[in-house]
N, C-alpha and C positions, 0 to 999 in steps of 0.2 A: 724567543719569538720576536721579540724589538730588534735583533739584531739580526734576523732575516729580514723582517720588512724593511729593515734601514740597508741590507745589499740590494734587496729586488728593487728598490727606489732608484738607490743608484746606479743600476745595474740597465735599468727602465730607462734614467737620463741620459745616460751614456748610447743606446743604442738608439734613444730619441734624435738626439744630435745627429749620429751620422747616416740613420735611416732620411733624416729634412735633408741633412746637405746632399745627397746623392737623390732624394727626390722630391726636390724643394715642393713642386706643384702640388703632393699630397697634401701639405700643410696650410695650401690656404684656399679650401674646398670652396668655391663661391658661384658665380653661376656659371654654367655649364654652356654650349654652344652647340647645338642639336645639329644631325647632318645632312642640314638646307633648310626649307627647299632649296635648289640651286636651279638655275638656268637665267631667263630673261633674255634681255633683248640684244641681240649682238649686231653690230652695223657694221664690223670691220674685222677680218682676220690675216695677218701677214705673218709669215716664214723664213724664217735664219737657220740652215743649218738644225737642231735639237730645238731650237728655242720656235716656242708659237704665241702669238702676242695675240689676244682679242680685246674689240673694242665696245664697251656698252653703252647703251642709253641710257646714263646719269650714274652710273656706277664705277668710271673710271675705264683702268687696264690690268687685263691678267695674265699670265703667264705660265703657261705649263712648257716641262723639259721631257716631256716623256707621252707625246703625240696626243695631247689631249685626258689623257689619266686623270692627271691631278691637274689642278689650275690654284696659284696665287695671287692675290693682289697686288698690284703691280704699279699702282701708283694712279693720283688725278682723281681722289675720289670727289663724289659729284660732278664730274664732266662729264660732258656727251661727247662721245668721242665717234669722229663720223670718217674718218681716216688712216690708216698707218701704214708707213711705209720705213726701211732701213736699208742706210746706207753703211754699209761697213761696221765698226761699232755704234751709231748714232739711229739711232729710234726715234723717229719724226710722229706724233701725232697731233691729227687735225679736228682743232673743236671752235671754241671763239677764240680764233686763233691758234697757234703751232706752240706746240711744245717738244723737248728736245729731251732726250735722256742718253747718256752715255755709259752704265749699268745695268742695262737688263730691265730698266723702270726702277732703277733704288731711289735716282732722284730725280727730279724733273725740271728742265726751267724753259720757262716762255722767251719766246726769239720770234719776237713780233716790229723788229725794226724794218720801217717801212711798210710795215700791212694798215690797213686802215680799220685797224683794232677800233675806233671812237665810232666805226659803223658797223658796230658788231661782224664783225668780219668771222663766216662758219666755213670754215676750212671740208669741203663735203669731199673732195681729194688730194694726193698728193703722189709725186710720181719720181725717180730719180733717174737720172742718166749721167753715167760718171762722174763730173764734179758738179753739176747741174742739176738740181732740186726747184722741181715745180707746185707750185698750192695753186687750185684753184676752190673757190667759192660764190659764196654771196654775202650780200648786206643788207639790213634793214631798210632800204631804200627800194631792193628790186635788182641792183644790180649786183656785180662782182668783179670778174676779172680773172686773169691771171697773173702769179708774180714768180719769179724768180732769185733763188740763191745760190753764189758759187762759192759760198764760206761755210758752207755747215749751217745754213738759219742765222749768222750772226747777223745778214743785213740782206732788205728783199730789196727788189727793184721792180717797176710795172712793166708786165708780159703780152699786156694788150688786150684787148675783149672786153674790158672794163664796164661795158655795157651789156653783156649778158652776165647771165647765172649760170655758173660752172658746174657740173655735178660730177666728170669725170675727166682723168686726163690722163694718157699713155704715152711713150715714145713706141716707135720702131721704126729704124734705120736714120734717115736724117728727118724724119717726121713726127714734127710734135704734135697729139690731136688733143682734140679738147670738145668733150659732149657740155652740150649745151641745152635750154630749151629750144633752144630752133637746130636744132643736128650738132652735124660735126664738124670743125671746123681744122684745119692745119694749117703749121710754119712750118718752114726747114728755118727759119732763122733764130731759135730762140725767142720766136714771140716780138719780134720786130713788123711784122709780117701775117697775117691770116688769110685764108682762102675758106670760104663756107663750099665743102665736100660734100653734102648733101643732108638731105632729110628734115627739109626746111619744116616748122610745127613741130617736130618730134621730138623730145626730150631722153636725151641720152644718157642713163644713167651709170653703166659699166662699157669699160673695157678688158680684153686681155689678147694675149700674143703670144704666138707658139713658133718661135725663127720665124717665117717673112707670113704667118696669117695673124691679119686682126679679127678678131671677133667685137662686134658694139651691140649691145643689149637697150632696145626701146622700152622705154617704161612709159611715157603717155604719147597720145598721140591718132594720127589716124586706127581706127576700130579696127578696120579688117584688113590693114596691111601688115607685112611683115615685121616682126619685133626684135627681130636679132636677122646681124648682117656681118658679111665676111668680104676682107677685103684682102687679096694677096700681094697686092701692092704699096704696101704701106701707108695704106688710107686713103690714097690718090682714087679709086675706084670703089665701089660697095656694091653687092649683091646682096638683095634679101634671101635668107634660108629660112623662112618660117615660124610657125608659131604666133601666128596672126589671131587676134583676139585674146592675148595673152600680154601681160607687163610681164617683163623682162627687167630685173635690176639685178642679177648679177649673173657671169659670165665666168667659163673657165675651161681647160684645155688640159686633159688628161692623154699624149699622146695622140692618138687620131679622133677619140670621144671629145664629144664637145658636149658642156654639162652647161645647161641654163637654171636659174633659180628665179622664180617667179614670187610675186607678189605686189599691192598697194602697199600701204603703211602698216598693214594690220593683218589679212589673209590671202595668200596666195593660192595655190594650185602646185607646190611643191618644186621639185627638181625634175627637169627632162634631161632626154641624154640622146645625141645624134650620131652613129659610129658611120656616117656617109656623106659628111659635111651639110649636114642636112637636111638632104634628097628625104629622109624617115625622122619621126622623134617617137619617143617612147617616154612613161614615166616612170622614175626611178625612185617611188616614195617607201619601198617597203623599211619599215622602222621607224618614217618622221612621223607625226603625230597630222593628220589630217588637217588639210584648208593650210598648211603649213607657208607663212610668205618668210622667203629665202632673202635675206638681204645682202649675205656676203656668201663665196664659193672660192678657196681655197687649195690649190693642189701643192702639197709637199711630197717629192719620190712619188711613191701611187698612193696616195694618200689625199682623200679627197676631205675637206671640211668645209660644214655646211653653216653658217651664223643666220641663227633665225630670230622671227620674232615672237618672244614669249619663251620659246622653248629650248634659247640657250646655243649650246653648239655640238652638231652630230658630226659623227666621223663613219665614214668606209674608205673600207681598203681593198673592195671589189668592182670600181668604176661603179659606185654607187647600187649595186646589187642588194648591199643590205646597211640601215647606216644604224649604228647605236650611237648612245646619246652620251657625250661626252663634259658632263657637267660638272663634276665635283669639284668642291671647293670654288665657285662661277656665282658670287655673291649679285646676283643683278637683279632680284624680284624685294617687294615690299608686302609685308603680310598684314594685313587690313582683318580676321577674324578668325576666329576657333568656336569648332563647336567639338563636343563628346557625343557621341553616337554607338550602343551596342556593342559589348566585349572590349569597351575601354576604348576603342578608336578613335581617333584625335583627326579631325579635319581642319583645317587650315583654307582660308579665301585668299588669295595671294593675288598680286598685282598682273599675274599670269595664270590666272586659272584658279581649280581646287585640288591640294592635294593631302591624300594622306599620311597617316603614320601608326601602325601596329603597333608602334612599342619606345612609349613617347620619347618619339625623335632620333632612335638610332639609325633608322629607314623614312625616307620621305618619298612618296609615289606620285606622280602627278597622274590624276584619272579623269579629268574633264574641265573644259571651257577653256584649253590652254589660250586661246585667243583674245582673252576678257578679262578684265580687270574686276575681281569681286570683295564687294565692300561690306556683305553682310551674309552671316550663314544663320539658320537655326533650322532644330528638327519639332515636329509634330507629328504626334505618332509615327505612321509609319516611312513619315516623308520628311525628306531636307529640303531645305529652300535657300537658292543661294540671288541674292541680289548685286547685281552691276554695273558698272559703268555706262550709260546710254543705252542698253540691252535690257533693261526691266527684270521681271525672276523669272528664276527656271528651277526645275522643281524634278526629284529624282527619288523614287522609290524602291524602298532598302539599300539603300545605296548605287541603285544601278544607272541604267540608262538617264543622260538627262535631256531634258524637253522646255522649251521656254513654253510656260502658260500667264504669259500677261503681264501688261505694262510695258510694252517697248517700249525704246527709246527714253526711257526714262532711268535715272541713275538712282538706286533703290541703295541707300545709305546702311539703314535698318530694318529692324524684325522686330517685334516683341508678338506672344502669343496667350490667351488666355481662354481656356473652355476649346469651343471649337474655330472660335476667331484667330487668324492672324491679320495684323498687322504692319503696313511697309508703308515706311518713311520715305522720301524723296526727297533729291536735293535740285530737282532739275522739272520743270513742266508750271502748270499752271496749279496744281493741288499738291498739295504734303503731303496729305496720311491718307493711305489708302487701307479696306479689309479684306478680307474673304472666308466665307463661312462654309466654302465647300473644295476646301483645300488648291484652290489657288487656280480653280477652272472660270470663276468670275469674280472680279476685283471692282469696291466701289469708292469712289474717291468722297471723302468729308470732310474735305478743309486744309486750311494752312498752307503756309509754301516755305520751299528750301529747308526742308525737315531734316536735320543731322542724326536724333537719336529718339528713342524710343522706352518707355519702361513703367511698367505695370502693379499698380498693388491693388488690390481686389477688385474694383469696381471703376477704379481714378487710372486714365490712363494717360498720362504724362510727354508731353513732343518738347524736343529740342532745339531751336531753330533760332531767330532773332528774337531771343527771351524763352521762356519757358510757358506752356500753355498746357490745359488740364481739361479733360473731358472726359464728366462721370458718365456715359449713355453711349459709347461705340461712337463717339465721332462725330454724333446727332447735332453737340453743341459745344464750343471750346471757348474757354475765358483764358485771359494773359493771367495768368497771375506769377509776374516780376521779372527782373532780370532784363528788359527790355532796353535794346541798344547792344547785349551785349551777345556773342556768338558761343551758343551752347552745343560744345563739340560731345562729350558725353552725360549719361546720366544714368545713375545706380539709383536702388532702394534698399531701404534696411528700417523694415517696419518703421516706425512714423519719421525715419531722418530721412531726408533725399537729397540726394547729393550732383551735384551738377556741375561739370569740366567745362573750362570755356578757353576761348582760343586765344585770347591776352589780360585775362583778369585770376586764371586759379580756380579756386572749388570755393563754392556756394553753398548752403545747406540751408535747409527749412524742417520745422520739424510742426509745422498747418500748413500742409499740403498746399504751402507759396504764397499765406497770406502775406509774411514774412522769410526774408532770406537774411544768413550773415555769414560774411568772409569766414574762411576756417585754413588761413594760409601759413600758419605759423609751423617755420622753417621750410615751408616752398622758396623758390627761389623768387625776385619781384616778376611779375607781369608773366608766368608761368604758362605758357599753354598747354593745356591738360586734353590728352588725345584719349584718355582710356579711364576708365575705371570701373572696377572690381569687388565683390565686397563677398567674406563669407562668415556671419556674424558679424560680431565687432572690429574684426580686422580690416581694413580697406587699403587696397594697393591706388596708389595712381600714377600713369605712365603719360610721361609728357616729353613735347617736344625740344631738342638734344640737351635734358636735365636728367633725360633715365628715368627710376621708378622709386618713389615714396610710400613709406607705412604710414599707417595710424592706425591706432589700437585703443582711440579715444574718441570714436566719432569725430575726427578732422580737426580737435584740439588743438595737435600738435601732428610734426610729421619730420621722419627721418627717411634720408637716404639709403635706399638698398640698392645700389645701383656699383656695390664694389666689386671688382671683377671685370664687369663690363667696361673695357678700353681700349678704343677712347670710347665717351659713352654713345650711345646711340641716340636717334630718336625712337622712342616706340609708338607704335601704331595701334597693337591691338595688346590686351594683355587676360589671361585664360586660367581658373584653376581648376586644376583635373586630375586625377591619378597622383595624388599627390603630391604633385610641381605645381610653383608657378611657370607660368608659360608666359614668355614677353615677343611680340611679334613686332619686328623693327622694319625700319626703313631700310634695305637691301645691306641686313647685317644678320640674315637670316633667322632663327628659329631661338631664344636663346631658354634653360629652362632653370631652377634652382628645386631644393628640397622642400617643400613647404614647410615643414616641420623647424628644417634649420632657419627658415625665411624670418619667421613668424614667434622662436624661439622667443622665453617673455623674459622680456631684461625692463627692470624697472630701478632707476634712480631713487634712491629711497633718503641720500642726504645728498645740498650740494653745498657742503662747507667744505672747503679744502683742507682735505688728513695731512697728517704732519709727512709723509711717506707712500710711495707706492707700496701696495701691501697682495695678496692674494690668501684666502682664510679656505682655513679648515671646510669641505661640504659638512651640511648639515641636513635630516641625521646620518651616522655614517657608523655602520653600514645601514644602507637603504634600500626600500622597496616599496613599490618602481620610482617614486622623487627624490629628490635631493634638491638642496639651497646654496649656491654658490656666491659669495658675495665676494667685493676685490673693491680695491680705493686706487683715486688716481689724483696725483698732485698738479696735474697739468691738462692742455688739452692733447690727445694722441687717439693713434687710432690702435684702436682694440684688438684682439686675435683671443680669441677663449675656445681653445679644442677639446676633443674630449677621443682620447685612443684606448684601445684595447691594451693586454697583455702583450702582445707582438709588435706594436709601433705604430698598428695600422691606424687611421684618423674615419671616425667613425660618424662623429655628427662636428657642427660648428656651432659654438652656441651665440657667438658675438663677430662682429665683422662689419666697425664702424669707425667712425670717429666719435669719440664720446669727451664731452666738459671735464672738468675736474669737480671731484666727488665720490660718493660712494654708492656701490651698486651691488642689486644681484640679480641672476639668473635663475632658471629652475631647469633639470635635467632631467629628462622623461627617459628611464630606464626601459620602459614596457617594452619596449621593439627588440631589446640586445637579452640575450641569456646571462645566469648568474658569474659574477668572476669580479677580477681586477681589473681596475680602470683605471685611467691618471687624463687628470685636463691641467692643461698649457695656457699659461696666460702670458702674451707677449702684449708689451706697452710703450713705444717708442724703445728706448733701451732696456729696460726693465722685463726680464723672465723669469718666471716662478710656474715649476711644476709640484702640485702634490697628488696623491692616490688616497684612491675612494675603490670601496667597495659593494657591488652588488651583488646581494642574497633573496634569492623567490623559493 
């Protein structure tokens, strides 16, 4: 019998090995990256051939090869990218300033010689004619210009107009145009030269060309004159064709159809479509998501792509007949909260709306408010309540229809709820905390201003704001009690401990409801801004900004990094536990989840004298049912890996997945989830691997 368990061991290791090397990623299960949400704000789409570049608001550039399918990141994260244009192999896009890529987006480098980068210089287009590369923008000041380069961006020179704001620029024929806020303006000379073409007041925000027609798309200006104009003389002349009381920002030419996309900054009126130069328009919204504003309109072959805002970028390939949304992998939203709601459903507030998820996070749905930034969700009874950006709450029963019931204009942070009261924080208006006691048909303001958070233990209802503030009586009367001066981004309870996230000092804890508070930062990182916190029991997550997410399993004692996996790390925004995940909601690095179980795994340091040797020990007891005691020694500092697989090689839970001191340690393995059999766990330690086998018997 010893010398079967000494083959299946080895027989185990052997298959271990070449099961990791052919699929390394099984081996180091950590967190997981849910699929989305995806969409957000797209300002720009330009066309090579296979390749389709879009451009977001604060999220970079992405790239899909196969018409919008799939999309990757592409490079410039954090920029606003308000441009793009390609010349041959060279990928020009326009943010504070030009950037230049000669791979597809692998790399990127700024080619800002001669631009007046030191007046923030926003590249809002860019346009190419043969070896001639135009940017137009503006500057902090009000002005802009246009500039030119005939090296690839390696060096600009000034194009002229220097005193307006550029917003769009096209060639056709010997005609260079340039929208402006006062119209359009043309050279034949490269910009030596302008003529103002027409449409004085009116702010031009697109162009496009179809052989000798221009199209110019008005986005402000006179109310009920015409918003898009055609010009077949290469700009020398314009006609309005309609669409008056309409903003026009972007423009595009499928053939004889002329497709307009509408919108302000935020909601538009969708896409129209003219197959008469004109003379008719018609809307061609079937599939966008309503109030839809259209910032970019893209034609590749018949292939029409639409860059909106909020909701990412659609595609048809019916002259707009029908558009489906073509988002995946389109990391451009930031998720700000989660709630559970009925048959385990996972809601999500995202920087674009709410969307959800049946089956946490293989599927992500966007069902409402795609046009709104929402910063706080919770349910009562039979109602959710989602709060927003300068939009107050709206409020949607069993999930369906939603309806704003109160507080415009006001950016509702938070929620907390108790009996039949909720709750709503504010970060924007003259009061803080507002209630309501008949589900959100009348709201009454009782105090405070710029409320961040909210959180409840029986009677003491606690606000976040500049310091922390406590009112036993619904709001009737509120006392500071501490923290004052400092900005209180969250705040948890955990029977008498309260624990409080601030935006450059870490986590605070009181355990007299704030007579007193005391730091609890040990192993946060210094001056930590803590955007989220969690607690279920003794356990407390906290999720801060770009440090990832922290344990404590001691009341804020002490705190480790769980943040492995995640890279590079994020910031997080919101963080959720539910269905057995943690759930971390980031800054437009979508949806990310891990196991709880594995999260939260109880590894305890039980000596830190350093062993003479890295070691890994027999479980104790063994065989077990359902626990077992895993302890291992480490003579250095390293990072840890402690698996635990089945009979077949498969990698079942992870019980470590850190950096740990030198010391001695153990684990506990909760058998209860897996059926009776053989087991083996994997202790990898900088160099050092030691597998043994354990047995469970029920």
């Amino acid at each position: 019998m010893k010398n079967f368990n000494k083959i299946l061991t080895a027989t185990f290791i052997l298959f271990f090995i070449v099961h990791c090397s052919l699929f390394i990623d099984n081996c180091n299960a950590q967190w997981e990256q849910t699929n989305g949400p995806y969409g957000g704000d797209i300002n720009c789409i330009a066309a090579s051939g296979n390749n389709l570049f879009a451009g977001s608001a604060g999220s970079g550039i992405f790239l899909s090869t196969n018409n919008g399918g799939n999309w990757t990141f592409a490079g410039l994260s954090g920029e606003w990218i308000a441009s793009l244009a390609i010349n041959g192999n060279y990928i020009f896009a326009g943010s504070n300033g030009v950037y230049r890529s000669t791979n597809n987006g692998g790399n990127w480098t700024a080619v800002n010689n001669g631009l007046p980068i030191n007046l923030s210089f926003n590249v809002h287009s860019i346009t190419v004619s043969g070896n001639n590369i135009f940017v137009g923008g503006t500057v902090y000041t009000g002005d802009g210009g246009v500039y030119l380069s005939t090296n690839n961006g390696e060096s600009w020179t000034n194009a002229g107009l220097y005193e307006y704001e550029i917003f769009s620029l096209a060639v056709s024929g010997n005609s260079l145009l340039a929208g402006t806020e006062d119209g359009v303006f043309l050279s034949t000379n490269n910009g030596d030269l302008w003529t103002h073409v027409g449409y004085y007041g009116q702010l031009v925000s697109s162009f496009t060309i179809n052989e000798n027609r221009v199209l110019a798309g008005i986005q402000a200006g006179s109310f009920n004159a015409d918003k898009i104009f055609l010009s077949t003389n290469n700009g020398y002349n314009w006609t309005g064709i309609g669409l008056s009381n309409r903003m026009v920002i972007s423009v595009a030419f499928i053939g004889n159809n002329i497709f307009a996309g509408t919108g302000d900054y935020n909601f538009g009126d969708g896409i129209f479509l003219s197959t008469n130069n004109g003379d008719n328009w018609n809307t061609v919204n079937n599939g966008l998501p309503s109030n839809s504003c259209v910032r970019s309109l893209t034609s590749n072959g018949n292939s029409l792509f639409a860059g909106t805002y909020g909701g990412g970028v659609f595609h048809s390939s019916n002259s707009g007949g029908y558009w489906s949304v073509a988002n995946n992998g389109l990391l451009g939203i930031s998720i700000n909260s989660f709630v559970l709601s009925g048959n385990n459903m996972i809601f999500s507030g995202t920087s674009r709306g709410i969307f959800r998820s049946p089956n946490n996070g293989v599927n992500w749905t966007s069902i409402a408010l795609l046009n709104r930034n929402i910063y706080s969700l919770i349910v009562s009874g039979n109602y959710m309540f989602a709060g927003t950006e300068n939009g107050g709450v709206y409020r949607s029963f069993n999930s369906g229809v939603w309806t704003s019931v109160g507080l415009s204009n006001l950016s509702i942070s938070s929620f907390a709820n108790s009996g039949n009261s909720i709750f709503a924080g504010s970060r924007s208006g003259d009061v803080g905390v507002f209630y309501s006691t008949n589900n959100g048909v009348n709201w009454t303001g009782v105090g405070l201003q710029f409320i961040n958070s909210l959180a409840i233990s029986g009677n003491s209802l606690f606000a976040g704001g500049n310091g922390v503030f406590l009112s036993t009586n619904n709001g009737e009367n509120w006392n500071a009690v501490g923290l004052n001066g400092r900005y209180i981004q969250s705040l948890a309870i955990n029977e008498n401990n309260i624990f409080a996230g601030t935006s450059n000092s870490g986590i605070f804890r009181t355990t007299n409801s704030g007579e007193s508070w005391t730091a609890v930062n040990n192993g946060l990182p210094p001056s930590t801004y803590v955007t989220s916190i969690v607690l279920s029991g003794d356990t407390i997550f906290a999720g801060t900004y770009e440090n990832g997410i922290y344990l404590s399993t001691n009341n804020g004692g002490s705190w480790i990094s769980k943040s492995q996996g995640l890279n590079p790390v994020p910031t997080i925004y919101s963080l959720f536990i539910g269905n057995n995940y943690l759930f971390a909601g980031t800054y437009y690095k979508a949806v990310w989840k891990r196991s709880y179980a594995e999260i939260t795994s109880d590894i305890k340091q039980i000596s830190s004298l350093i062993p003479s040797s890295f070691s890994l020990d027999q479980n104790y007891p063994n065989p077990f049912n359902p626990n077992t005691v895993i302890h291992y020694s480490l003579i250095g500092n390293s990072f840890v890996n402690l698996n635990v697989y089945d009979i077949t090689g498969r990698e079942i839970t992870t019980l470590v997945n850190e950096k740990q001191s030198p010391g001695t340690y153990q684990v506990e393995f909760d058998g209860s989830g897996f059926p009776s059999g053989v087991y083996f766990y994997r202790l990898v330690a900088g160099d050092f691997i030691d597998t043994k086998r354990m047995m469970l018997v029920k």
